[in-house]
N, C-alpha and C positions, 0 to 999 in steps of 0.2 A: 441499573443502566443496561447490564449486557437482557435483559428482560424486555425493556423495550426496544433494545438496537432489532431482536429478535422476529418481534412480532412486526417494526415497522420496515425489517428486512425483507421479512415474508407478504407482508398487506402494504406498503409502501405507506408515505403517510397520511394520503387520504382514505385507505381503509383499513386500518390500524384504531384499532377502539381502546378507549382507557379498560374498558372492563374485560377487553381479550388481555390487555399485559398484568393488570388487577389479580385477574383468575390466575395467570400462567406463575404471579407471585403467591398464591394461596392466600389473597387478601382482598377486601372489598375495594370496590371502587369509590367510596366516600375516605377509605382509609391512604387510597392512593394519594385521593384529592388533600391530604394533609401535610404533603411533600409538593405537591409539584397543584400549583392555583389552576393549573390546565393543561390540555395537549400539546399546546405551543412551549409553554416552560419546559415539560417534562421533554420535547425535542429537544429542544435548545440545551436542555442538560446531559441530554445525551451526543448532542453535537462535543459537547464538550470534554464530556468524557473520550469520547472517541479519539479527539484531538489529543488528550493528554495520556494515552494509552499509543499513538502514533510515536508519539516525542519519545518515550518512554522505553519501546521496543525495539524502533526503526534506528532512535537517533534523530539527531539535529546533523545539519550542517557545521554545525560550528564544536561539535564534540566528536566526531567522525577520524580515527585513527586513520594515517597515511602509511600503506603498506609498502615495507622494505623490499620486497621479490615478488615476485610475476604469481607464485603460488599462494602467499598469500592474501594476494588480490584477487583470486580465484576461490581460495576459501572463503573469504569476506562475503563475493557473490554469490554463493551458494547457498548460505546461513544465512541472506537477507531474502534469496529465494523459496527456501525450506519455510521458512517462517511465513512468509507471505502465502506461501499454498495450503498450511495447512494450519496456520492459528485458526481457530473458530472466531474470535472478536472481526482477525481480519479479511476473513473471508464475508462474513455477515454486512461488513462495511463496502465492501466492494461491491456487494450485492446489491445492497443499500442505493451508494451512489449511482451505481450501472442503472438503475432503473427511474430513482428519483432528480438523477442531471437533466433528465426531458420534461421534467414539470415545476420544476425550482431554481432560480438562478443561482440561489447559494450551493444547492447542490451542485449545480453546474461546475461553480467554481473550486468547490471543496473535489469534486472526482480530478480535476483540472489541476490541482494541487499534489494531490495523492498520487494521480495515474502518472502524471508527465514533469510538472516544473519540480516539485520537494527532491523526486527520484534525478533528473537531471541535475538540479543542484550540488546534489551530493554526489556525485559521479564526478561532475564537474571542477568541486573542491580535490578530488582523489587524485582526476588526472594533474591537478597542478601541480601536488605535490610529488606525483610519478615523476615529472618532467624536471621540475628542480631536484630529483634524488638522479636524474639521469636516467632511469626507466623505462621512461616513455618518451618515444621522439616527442621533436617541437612540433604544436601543432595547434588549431583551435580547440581550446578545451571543452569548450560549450558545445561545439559541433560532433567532436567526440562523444560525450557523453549520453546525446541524444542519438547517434549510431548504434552507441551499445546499448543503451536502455530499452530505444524505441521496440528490437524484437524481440526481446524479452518480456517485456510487458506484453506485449501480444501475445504471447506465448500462455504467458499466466491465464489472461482474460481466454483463452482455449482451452486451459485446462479446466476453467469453472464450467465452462459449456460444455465439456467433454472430458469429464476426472477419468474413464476407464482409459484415455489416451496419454495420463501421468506420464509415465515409462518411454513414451516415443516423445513426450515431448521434452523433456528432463535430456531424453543424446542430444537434442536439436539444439537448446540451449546450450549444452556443455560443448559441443560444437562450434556453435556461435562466439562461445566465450574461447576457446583455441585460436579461431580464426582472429577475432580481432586481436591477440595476444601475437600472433605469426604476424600479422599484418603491423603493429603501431609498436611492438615492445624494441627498445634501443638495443640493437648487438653488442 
C-alpha cells in the first residue's frame, strides 16, 4: 500500500502506472496483477488503507482523551501537529488529496474529511469536554474548533509548499495556540 500511495502521490491517479508501483515493489506487473484485478481495486485498497492508518494514528472522535489543564491540551496539539508534518504516510496523503480533490469527487470529499470536518470534529468533542471540566468558557464549540483548527491547518498546507519555513511556522502556530488559550481558557 505505502508503494502505491507513493507513486499515485507523485503521478496522481491518472498517471500512476501498475508497472511504475510493480517496479518500485521489485515485482512484475502480472505478479501485482495477482493482488489487486486492476488500478481501480489497487486504489480502492489504498483508499483504505489510508483510512485505516488515519483511525489508527490520528484517533477517532470517539476515543479522543479530554485533557485536564490548559497544558495539556497544548501538548495533545503539538503531537497531532508533529505527526501530521512529518509522518511520511501522511504527508504522501495530503499530497495525494491536495492534488487529486480537483479531479475526483471522492477525493474531494476524502481531503474535505481529513483537511477540515474529522480535524473539527475532534476539536469540537475536546472543547466540550474543556467546558464541562470548567476549562473552557461557555461557548459554541463547533465554532470554536473551526477558529482553532482553521489556522493551523493552513499553516501545515504552507509548510508542504515551504518545509525550509518549518521553524517560522511551528512560533506562528504555537502562538496561535497561546492566543486562543488567553482568549477562551475559564480563569
Amino acid at each position: 500500500m505505502n508503494a502505491a500511495l507513493t507513486v499515485f502521490s507523485q503521478k496522481g491517479y491518472d498517471g500512476a502506472l501498475l508497472r511504475d508501483i510493480s517496479a518500485s515493489l521489485g515485482i512484475t506487473k502480472p505478479a501485482l496483477y495477482k493482488h489487486f484485478e486492476s488500478k481501480e481495486a489497487l486504489w480502492n485498497a489504498m483508499i483504505e488503507y489510508v483510512e485505516q492508518y488515519y483511525s489508527e494514528h490520528i484517533g477517532s472522535v470517539s476515543d479522543i482523551p479530554i485533557p485536564n489543564d490548559w497544558d495539556t491540551f497544548r501538548e495533545l496539539s503539538l503531537r497531532q501537529i508533529d505527526f501530521t508534518l512529518h509522518d511520511e504516510t501522511i504527508k504522501r496523503v495530503r499530497k495525494l488529496l491536495t492534488v487529486e480533490q480537483y479531479r475526483s469527487e471522492r477525493m474531494s470529499a476524502l481531503a474535505t474529511k481529513h483537511f477540515i470536518t474529522d480535524i473539527e470534529a475532534l476539536y469540537t468533542k475536546i472543547f466540550v469536554g474543556m467546558m464541562e471540566k470548567g476549562l473552557l468558557k461557555s461557548a459554541n464549540p463547533e465554532l470554536l474548533a473551526f477558529r482553532y483548527t482553521a489556522p493551523i491547518t493552513m499553516m501545515i498546507h504552507l509548510c508542504d509548499r515551504e518545509p525550509g519555513r518549518e521553524t517560522d511556522i511551528m512560533e506562528k502556530i504555537k502562538a496561535h495556540i497561546k492566543q486562543f488559550l488567553h482568549e477562551h481558557s475559564e480563569k
